[in-house]
Backbone as a printed PyTorch tensor [residue, N CA C, xyz], in Angstrom:
tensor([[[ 79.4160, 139.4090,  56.6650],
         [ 79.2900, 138.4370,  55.6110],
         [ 79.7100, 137.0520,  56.0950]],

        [[ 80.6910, 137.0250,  56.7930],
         [ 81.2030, 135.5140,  56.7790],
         [ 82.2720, 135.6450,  58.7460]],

        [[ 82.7740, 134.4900,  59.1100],
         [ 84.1290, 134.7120,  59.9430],
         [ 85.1760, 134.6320,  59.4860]],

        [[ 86.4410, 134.6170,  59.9940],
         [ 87.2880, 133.9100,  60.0410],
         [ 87.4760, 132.8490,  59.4860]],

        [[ 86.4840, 131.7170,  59.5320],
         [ 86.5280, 130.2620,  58.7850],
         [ 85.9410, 130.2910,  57.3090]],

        [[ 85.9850, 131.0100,  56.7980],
         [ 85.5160, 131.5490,  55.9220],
         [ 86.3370, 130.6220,  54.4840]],

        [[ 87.9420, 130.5340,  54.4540],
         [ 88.8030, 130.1520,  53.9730],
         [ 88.5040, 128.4670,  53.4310]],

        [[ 88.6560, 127.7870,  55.1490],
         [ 88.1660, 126.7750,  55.3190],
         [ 86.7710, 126.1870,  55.0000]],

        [[ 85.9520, 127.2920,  54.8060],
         [ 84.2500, 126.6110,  54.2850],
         [ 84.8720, 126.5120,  52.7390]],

        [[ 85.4480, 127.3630,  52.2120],
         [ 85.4270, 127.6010,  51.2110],
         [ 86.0020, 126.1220,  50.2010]],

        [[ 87.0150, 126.0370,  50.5640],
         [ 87.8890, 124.6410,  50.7520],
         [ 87.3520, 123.6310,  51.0800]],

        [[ 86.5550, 123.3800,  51.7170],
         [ 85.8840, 121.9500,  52.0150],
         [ 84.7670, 122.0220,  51.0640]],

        [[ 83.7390, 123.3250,  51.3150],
         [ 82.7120, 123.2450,  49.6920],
         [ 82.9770, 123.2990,  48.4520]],

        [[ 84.3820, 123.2040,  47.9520],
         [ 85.3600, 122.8450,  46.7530],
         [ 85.5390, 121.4640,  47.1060]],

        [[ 85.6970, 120.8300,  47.8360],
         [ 86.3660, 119.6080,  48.2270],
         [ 84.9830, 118.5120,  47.6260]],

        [[ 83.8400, 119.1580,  48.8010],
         [ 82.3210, 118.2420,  48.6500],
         [ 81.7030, 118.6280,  47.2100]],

        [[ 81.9450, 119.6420,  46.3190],
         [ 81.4110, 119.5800,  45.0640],
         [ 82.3500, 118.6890,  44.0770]],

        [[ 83.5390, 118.3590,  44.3120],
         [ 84.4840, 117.4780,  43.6640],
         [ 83.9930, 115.8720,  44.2640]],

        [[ 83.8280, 115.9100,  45.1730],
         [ 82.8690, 114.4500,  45.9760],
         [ 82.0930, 114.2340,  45.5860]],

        [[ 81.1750, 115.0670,  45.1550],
         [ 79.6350, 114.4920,  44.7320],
         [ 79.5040, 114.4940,  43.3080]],

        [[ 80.4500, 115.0340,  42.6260],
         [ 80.5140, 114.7580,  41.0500],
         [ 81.8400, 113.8970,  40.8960]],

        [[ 82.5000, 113.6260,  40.9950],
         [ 83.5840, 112.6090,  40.8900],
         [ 83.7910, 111.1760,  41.5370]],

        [[ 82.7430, 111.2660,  42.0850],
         [ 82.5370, 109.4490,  42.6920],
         [ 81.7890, 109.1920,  42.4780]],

        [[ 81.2720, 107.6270,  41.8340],
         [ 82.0290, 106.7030,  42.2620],
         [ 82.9760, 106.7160,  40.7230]],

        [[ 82.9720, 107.4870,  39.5970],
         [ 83.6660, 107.2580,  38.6650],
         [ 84.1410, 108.8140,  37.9990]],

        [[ 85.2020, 109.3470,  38.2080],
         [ 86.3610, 108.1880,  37.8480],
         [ 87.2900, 107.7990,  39.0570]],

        [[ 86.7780, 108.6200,  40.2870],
         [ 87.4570, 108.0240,  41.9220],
         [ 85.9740, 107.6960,  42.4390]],

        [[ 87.0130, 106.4470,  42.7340],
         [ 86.2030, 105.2080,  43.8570],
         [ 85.3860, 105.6410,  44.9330]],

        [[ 85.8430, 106.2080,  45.8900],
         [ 85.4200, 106.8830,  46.8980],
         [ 85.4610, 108.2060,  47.2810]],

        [[ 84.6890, 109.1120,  48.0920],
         [ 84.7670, 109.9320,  48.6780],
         [ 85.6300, 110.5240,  49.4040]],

        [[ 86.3100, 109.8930,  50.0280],
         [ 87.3410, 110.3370,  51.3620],
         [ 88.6690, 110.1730,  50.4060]],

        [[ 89.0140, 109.7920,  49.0470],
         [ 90.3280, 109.8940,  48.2100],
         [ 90.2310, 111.1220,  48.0660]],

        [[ 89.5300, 112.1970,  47.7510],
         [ 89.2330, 113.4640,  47.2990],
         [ 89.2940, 114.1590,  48.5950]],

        [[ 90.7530, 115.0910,  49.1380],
         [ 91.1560, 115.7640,  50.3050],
         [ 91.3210, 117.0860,  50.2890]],

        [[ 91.4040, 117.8710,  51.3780],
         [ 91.3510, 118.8620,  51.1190],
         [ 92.6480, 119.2220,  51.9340]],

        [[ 94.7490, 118.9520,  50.9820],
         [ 95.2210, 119.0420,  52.1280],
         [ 96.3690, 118.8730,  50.3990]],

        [[ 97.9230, 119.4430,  51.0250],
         [ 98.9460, 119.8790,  49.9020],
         [ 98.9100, 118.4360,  49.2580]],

        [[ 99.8490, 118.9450,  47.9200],
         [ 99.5330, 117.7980,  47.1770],
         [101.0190, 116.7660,  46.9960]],

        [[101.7100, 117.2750,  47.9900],
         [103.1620, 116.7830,  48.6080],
         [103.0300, 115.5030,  49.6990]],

        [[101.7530, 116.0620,  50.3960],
         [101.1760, 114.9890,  51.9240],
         [ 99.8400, 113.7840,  50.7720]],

        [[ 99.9090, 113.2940,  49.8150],
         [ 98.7290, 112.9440,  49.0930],
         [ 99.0110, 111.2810,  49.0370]],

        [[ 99.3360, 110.8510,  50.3060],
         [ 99.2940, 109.2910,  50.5830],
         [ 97.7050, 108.5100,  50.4000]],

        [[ 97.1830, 108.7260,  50.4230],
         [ 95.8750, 108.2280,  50.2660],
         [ 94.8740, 108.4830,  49.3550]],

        [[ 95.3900, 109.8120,  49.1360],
         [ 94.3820, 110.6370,  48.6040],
         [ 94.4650, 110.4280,  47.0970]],

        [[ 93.5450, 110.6720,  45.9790],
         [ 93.7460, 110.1960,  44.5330],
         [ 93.4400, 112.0050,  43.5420]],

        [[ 92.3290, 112.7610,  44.3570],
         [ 92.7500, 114.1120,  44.1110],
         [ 93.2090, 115.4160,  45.5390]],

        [[ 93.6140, 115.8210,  45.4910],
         [ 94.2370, 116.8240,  46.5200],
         [ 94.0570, 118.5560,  45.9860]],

        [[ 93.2110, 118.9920,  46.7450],
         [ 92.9210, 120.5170,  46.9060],
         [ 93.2550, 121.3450,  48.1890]],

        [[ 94.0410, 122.1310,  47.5100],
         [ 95.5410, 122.2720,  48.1220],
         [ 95.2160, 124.5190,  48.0440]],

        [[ 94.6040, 125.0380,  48.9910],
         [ 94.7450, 126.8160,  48.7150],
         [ 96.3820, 126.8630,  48.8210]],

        [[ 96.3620, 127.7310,  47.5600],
         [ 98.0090, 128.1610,  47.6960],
         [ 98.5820, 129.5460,  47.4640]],

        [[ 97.1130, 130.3260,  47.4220],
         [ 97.5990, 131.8080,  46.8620],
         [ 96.2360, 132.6740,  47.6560]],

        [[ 96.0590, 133.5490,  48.3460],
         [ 94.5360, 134.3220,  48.5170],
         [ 95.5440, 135.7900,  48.1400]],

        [[ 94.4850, 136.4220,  47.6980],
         [ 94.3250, 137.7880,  47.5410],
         [ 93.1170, 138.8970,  47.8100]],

        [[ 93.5210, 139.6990,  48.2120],
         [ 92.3490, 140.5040,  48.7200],
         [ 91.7810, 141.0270,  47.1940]],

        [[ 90.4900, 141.3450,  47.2500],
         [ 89.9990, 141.7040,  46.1210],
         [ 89.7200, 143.6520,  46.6160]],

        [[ 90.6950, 144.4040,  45.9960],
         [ 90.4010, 145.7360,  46.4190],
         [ 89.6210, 146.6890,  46.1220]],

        [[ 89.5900, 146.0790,  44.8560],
         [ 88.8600, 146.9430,  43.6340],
         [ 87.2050, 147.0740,  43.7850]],

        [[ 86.6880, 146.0320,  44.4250],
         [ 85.4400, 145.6260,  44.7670],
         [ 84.9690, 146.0240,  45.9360]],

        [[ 85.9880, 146.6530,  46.8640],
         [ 85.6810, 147.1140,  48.4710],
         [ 84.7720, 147.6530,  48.3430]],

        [[ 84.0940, 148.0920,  49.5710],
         [ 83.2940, 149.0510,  49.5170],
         [ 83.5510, 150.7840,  50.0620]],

        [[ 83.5280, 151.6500,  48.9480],
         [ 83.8940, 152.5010,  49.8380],
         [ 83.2680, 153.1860,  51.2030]],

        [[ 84.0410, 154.1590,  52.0410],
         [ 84.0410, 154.4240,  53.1040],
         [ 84.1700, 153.9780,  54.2980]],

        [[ 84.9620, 152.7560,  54.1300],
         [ 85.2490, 152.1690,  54.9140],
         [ 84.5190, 151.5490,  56.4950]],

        [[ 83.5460, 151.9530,  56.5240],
         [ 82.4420, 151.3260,  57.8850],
         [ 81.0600, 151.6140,  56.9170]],

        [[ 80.4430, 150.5240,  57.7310],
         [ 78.9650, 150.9080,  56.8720],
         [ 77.8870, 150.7730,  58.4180]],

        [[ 76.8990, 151.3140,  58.1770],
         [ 76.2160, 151.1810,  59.6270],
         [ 75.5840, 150.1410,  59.4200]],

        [[ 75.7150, 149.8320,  60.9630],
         [ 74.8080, 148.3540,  61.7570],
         [ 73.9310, 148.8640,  62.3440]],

        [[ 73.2830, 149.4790,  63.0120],
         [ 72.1480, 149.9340,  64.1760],
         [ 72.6880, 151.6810,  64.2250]],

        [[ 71.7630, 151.8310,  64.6780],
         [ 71.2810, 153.5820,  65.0900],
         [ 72.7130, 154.2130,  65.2520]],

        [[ 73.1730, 153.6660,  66.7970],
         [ 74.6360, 154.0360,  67.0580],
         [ 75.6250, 153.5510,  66.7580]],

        [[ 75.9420, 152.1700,  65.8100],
         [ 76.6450, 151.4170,  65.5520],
         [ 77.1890, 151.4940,  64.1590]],

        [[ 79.0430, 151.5270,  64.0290],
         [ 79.0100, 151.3390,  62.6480],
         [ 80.3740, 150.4200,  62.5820]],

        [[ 80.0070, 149.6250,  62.2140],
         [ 81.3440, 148.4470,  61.5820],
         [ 82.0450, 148.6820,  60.2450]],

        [[ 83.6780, 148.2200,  60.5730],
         [ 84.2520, 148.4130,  59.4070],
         [ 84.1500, 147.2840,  58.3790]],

        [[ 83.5310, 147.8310,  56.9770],
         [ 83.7180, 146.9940,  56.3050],
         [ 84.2240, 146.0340,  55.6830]],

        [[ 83.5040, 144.7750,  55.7000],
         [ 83.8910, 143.2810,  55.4410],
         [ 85.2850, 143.4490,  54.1440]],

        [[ 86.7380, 142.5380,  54.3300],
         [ 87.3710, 142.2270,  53.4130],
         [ 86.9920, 141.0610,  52.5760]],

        [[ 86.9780, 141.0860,  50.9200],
         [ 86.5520, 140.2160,  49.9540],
         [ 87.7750, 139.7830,  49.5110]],

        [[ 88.2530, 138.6180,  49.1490],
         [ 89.0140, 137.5940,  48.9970],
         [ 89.2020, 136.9990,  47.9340]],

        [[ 90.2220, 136.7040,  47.0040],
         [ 90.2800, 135.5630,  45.7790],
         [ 90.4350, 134.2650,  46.0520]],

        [[ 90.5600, 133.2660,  46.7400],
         [ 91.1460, 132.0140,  46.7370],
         [ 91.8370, 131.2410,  45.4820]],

        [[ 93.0040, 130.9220,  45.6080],
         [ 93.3400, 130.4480,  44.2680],
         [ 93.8910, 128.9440,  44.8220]],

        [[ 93.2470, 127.7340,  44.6180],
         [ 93.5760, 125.8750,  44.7480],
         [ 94.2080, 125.6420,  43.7600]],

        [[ 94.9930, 124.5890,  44.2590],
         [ 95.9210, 123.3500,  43.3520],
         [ 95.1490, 122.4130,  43.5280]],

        [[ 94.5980, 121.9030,  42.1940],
         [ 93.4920, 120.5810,  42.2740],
         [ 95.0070, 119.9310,  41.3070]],

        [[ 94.6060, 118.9790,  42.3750],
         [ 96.1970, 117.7570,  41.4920],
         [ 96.0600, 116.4680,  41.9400]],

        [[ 96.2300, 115.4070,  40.4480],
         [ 95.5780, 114.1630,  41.0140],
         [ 96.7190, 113.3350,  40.9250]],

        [[ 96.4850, 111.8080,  41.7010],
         [ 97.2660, 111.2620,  42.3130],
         [ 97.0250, 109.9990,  41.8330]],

        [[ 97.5360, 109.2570,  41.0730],
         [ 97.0450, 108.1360,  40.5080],
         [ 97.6390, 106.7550,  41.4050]],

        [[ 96.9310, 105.5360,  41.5970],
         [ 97.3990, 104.7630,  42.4090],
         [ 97.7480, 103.5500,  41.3900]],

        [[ 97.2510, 103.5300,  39.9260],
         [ 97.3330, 102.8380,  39.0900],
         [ 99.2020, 102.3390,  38.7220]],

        [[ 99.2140, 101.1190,  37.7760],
         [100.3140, 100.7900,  37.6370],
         [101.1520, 101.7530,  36.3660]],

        [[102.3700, 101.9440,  36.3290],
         [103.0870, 102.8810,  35.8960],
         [102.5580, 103.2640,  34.6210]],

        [[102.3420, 102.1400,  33.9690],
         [101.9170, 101.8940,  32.2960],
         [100.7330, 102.8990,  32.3090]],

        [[100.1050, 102.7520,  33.2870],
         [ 98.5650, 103.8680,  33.3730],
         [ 98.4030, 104.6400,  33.6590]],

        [[ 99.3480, 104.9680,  34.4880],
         [ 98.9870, 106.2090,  35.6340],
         [ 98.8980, 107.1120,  35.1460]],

        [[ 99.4570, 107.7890,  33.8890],
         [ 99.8380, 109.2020,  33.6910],
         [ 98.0730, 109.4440,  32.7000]],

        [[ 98.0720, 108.3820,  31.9580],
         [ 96.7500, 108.4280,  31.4570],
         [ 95.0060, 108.6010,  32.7460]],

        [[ 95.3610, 107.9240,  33.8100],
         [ 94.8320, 107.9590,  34.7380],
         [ 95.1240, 109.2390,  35.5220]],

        [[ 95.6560, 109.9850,  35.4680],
         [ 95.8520, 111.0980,  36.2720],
         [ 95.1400, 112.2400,  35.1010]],

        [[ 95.3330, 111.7110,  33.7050],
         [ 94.6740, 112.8420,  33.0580],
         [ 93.1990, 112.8870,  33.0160]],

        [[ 92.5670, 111.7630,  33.3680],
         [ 91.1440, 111.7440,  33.3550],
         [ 91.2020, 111.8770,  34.2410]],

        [[ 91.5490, 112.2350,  35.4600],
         [ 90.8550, 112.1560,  36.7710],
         [ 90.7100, 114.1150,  36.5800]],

        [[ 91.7520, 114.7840,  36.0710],
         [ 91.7170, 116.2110,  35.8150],
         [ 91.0150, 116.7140,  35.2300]],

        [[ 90.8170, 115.9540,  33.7670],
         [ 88.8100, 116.0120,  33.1230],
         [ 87.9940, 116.0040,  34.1800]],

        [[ 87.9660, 115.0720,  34.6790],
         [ 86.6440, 114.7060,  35.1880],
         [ 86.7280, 116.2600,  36.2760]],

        [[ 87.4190, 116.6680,  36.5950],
         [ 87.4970, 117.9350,  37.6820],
         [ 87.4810, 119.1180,  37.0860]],

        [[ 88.2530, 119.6000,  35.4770],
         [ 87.8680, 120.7490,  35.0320],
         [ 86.1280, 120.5540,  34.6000]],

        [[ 85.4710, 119.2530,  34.5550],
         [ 84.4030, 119.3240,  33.9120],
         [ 83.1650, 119.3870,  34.6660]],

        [[ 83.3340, 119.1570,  35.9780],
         [ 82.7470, 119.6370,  37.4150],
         [ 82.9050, 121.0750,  37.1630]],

        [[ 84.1840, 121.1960,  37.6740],
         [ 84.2490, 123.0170,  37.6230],
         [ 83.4270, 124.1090,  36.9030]],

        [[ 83.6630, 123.4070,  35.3990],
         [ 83.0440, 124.5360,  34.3990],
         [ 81.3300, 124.3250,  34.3350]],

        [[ 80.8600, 123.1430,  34.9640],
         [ 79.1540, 123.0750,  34.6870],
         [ 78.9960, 123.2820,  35.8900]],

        [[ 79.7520, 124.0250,  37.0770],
         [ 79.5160, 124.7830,  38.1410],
         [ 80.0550, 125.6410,  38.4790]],

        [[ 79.5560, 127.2080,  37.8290],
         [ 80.6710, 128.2090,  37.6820],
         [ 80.1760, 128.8620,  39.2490]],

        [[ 78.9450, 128.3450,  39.8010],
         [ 78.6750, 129.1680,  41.7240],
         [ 78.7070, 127.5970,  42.2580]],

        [[ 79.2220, 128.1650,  43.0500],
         [ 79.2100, 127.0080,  44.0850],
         [ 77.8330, 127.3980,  44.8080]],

        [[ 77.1310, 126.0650,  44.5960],
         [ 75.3840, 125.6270,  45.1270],
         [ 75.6770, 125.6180,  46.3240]],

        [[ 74.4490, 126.2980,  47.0060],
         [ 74.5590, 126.4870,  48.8500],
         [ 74.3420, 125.2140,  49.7280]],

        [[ 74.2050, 123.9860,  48.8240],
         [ 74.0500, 122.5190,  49.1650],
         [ 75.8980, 122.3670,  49.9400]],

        [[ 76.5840, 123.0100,  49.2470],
         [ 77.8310, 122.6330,  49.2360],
         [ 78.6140, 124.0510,  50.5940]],

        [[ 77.9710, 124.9190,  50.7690],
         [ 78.3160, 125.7820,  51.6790],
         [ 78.2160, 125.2360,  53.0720]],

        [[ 79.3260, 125.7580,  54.1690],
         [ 79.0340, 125.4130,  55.5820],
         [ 79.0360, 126.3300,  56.2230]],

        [[ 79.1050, 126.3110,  57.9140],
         [ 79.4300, 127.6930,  58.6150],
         [ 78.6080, 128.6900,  58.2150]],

        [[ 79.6570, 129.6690,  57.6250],
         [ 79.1910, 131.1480,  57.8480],
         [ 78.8710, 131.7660,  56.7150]],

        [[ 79.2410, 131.0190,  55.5400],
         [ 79.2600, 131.1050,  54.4180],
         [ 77.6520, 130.7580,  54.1840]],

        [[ 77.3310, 129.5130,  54.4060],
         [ 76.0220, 129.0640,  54.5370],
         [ 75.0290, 130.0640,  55.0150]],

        [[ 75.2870, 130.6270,  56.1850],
         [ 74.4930, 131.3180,  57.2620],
         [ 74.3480, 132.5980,  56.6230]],

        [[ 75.5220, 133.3990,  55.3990],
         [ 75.1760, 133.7510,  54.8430],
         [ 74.8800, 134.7650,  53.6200]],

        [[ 74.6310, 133.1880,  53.0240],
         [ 73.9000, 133.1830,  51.9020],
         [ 74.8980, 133.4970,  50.3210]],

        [[ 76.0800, 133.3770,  50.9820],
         [ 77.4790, 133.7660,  50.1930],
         [ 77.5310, 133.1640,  48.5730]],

        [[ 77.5470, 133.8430,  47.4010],
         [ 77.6360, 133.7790,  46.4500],
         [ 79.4120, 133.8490,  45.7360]],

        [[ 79.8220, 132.2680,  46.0550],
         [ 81.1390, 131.7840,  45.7750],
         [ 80.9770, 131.6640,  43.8540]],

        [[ 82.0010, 132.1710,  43.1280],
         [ 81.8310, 131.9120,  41.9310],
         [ 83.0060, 131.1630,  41.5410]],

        [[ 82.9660, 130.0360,  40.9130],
         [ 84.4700, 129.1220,  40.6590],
         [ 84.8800, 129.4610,  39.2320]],

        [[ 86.3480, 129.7750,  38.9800],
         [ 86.8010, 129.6790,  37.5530],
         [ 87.8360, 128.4930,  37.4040]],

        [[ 87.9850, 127.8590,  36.1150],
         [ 89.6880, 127.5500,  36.2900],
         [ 90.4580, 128.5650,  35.4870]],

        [[ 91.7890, 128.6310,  36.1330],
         [ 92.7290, 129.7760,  35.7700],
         [ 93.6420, 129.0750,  35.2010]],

        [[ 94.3340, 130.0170,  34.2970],
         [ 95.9760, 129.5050,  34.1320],
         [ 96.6080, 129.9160,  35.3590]],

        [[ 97.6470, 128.9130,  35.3890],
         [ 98.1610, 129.1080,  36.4840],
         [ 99.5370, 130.0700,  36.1770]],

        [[100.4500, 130.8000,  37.1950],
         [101.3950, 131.2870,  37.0580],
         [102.7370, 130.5750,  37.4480]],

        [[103.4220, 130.2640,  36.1800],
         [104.2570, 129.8030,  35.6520],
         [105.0250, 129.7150,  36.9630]],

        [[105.3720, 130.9810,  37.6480],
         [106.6460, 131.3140,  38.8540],
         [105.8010, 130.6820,  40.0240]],

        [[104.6200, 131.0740,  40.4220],
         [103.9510, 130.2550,  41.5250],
         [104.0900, 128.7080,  41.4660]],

        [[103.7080, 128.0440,  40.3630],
         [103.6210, 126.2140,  40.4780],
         [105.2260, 126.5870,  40.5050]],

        [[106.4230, 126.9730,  40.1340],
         [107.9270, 126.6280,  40.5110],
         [107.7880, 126.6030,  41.4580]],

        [[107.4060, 127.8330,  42.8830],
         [107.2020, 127.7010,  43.6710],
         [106.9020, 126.4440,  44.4800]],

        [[105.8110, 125.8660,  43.9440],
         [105.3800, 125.0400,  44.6540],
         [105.8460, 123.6960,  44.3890]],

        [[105.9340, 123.7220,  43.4460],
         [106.8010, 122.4080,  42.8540],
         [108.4850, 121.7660,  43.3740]],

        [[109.0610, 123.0180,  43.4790],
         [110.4240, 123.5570,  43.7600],
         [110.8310, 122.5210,  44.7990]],

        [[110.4710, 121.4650,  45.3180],
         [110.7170, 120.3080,  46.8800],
         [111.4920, 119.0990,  45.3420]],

        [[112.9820, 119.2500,  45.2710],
         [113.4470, 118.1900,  44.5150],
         [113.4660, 116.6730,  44.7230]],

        [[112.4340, 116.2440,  46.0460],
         [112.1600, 115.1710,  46.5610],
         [110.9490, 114.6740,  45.7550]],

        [[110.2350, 115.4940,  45.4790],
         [108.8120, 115.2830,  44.6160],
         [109.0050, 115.7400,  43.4080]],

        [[108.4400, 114.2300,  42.6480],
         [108.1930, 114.7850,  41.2540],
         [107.0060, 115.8770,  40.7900]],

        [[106.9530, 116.5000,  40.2350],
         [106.0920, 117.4250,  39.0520],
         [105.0170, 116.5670,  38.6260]],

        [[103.8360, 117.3720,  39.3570],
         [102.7970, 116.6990,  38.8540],
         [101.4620, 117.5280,  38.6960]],

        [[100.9010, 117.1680,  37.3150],
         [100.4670, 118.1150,  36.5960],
         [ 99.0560, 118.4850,  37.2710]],

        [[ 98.7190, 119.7390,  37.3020],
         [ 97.8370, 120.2380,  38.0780],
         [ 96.8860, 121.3740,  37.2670]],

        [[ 95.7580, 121.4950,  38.2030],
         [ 94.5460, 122.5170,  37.5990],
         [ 95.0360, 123.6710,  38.4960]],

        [[ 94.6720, 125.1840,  38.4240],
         [ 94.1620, 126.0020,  39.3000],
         [ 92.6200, 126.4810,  39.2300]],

        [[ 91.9490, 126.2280,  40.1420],
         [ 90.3510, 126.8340,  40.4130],
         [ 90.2420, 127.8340,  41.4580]],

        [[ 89.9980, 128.9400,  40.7470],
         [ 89.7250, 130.3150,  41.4520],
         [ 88.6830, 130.6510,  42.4290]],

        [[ 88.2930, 130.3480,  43.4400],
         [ 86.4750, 131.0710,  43.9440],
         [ 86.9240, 132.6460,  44.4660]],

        [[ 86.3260, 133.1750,  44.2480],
         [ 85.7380, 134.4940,  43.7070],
         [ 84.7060, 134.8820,  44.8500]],

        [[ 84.4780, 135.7810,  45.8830],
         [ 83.1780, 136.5450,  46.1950],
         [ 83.3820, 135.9600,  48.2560]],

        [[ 84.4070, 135.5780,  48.1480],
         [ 84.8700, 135.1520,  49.7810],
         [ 85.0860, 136.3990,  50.6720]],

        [[ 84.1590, 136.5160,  51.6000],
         [ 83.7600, 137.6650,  52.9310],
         [ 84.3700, 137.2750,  54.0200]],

        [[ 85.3390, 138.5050,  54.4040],
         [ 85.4010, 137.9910,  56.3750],
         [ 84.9810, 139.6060,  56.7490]],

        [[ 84.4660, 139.5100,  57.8200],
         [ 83.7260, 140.3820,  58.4750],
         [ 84.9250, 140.9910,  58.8970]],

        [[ 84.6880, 142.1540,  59.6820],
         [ 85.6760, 142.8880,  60.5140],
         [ 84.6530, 142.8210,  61.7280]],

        [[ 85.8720, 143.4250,  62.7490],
         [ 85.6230, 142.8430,  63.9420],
         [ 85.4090, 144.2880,  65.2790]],

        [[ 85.9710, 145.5610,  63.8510],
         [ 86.0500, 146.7890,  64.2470],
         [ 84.6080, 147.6100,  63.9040]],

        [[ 84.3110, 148.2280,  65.3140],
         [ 82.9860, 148.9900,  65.1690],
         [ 83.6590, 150.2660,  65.7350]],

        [[ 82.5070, 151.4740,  65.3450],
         [ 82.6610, 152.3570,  66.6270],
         [ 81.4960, 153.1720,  66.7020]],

        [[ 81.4270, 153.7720,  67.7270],
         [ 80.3850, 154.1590,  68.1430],
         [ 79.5850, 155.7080,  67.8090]],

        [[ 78.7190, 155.7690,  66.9560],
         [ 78.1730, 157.3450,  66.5260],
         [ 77.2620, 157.8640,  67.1150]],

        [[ 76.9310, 159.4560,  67.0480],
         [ 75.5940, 159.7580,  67.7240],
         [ 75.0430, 160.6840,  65.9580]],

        [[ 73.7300, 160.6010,  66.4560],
         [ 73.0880, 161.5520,  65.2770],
         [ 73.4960, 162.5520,  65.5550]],

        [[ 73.6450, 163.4440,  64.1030],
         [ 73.6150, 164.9310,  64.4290],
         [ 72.9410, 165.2620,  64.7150]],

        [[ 71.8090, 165.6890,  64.3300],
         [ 70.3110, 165.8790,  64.6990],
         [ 70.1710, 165.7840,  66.5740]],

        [[ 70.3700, 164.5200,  66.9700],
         [ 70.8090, 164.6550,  68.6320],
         [ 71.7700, 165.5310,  69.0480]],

        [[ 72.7220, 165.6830,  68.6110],
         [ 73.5860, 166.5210,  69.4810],
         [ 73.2380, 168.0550,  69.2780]],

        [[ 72.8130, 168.3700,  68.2800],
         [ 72.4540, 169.8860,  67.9890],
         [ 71.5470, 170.2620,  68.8760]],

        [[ 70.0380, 169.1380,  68.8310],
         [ 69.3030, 169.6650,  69.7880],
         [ 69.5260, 169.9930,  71.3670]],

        [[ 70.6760, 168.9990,  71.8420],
         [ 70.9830, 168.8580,  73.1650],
         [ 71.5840, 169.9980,  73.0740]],

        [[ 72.7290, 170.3680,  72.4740],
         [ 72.9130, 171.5080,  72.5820],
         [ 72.8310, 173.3600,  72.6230]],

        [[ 71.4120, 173.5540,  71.9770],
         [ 70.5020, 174.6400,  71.9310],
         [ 69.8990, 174.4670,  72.9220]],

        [[ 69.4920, 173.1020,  73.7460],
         [ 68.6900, 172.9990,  75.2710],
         [ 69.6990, 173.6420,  76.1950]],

        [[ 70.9880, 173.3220,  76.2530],
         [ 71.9740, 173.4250,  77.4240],
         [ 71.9720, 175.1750,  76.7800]],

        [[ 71.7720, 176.0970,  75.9300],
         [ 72.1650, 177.4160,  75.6370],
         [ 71.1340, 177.8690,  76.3010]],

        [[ 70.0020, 177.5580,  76.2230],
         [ 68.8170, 178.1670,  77.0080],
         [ 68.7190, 177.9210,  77.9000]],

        [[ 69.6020, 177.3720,  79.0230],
         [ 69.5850, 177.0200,  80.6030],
         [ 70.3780, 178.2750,  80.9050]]])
């Protein structure tokens, strides 16, 4: 289904669907909208930040290898939750900012929800290659996780979305090698009659 970078496509095609619906209004530019914690957000005006993955188990597939070719069978691909901190960063003067930080979070739950798949315009890598069906939610978030994350008494508390994608593949990397039954039976009734 996907590599390794799988995480990272995922995250940047969250990043470029927040780019192409959120600029030029209600952020200015493109490159304010990062894909990096929301603690490091010097420049940046929104920050998408992965802060939680979970394997999705329930959805595996069973039997654990599925076949690739005749003799070949790979273990089946792990599926993934991604869970982001979309959190905005207002550069406005004090009097505004907090009002300015709340529209900038509209303007991002309202992207989100009139794009519940992420469009393959917005896919890269391997994800792209294929053909990966990312589904975005926003979540409530968990109360003990944002403490978590919040928890740096150097930084103030600042109010944030969580957006879920849903349907994230990494391949495995483990094969092994089968023969037909059908082959070995026959080889073996040949070698009885020698």
């Amino acid at each position: 289904m996907a590599e390794y970078t799988a995480f990272v496509e995922a995250g940047n095609g969250l990043v470029e669907l927040l780019r192409e619906n959120m600029t030029p209004e209600p952020i200015s530019k493109r490159d304010l909208i990062s894909l990096c914690s929301p603690h490091e957000s010097e420049n940046n005006q929104v920050t998408v930040y992965l802060f939680h993955i979970e394997e999705d188990k329930q959805s595996a597939p069973n039997g654990g290898y599925m076949q690739q070719s005749r003799n070949l069978q790979r273990m089946a691909p792990s599926r993934f939750q991604l869970s982001f901190l979309i959190t905005a960063h207002s550069k406005a003067p004090a009097q505004l900012r907090e009002a300015d930080q709340y529209r900038m979070l509209g303007a991002a739950i309202q992207v989100l929800k009139d794009h519940p798949v992420l469009d393959r315009k917005y896919l890269q890598g391997s994800l792209l290659e294929t053909g990966a069906s990312v589904h975005i939610s926003v979540e409530r978030p968990n109360f003990d996780q944002m403490i978590k994350i919040w928890n740096d008494t150097t930084k103030p508390y600042k109010l944030s979305i969580v957006c879920k994608l849903e349907g994230i593949f990494i391949d495995s990397k483990r094969t092994r090698s089968v023969a037909r039954v059908g082959e070995e039976i026959g080889r073996a009734s040949c070698r009885e009659r020698v």
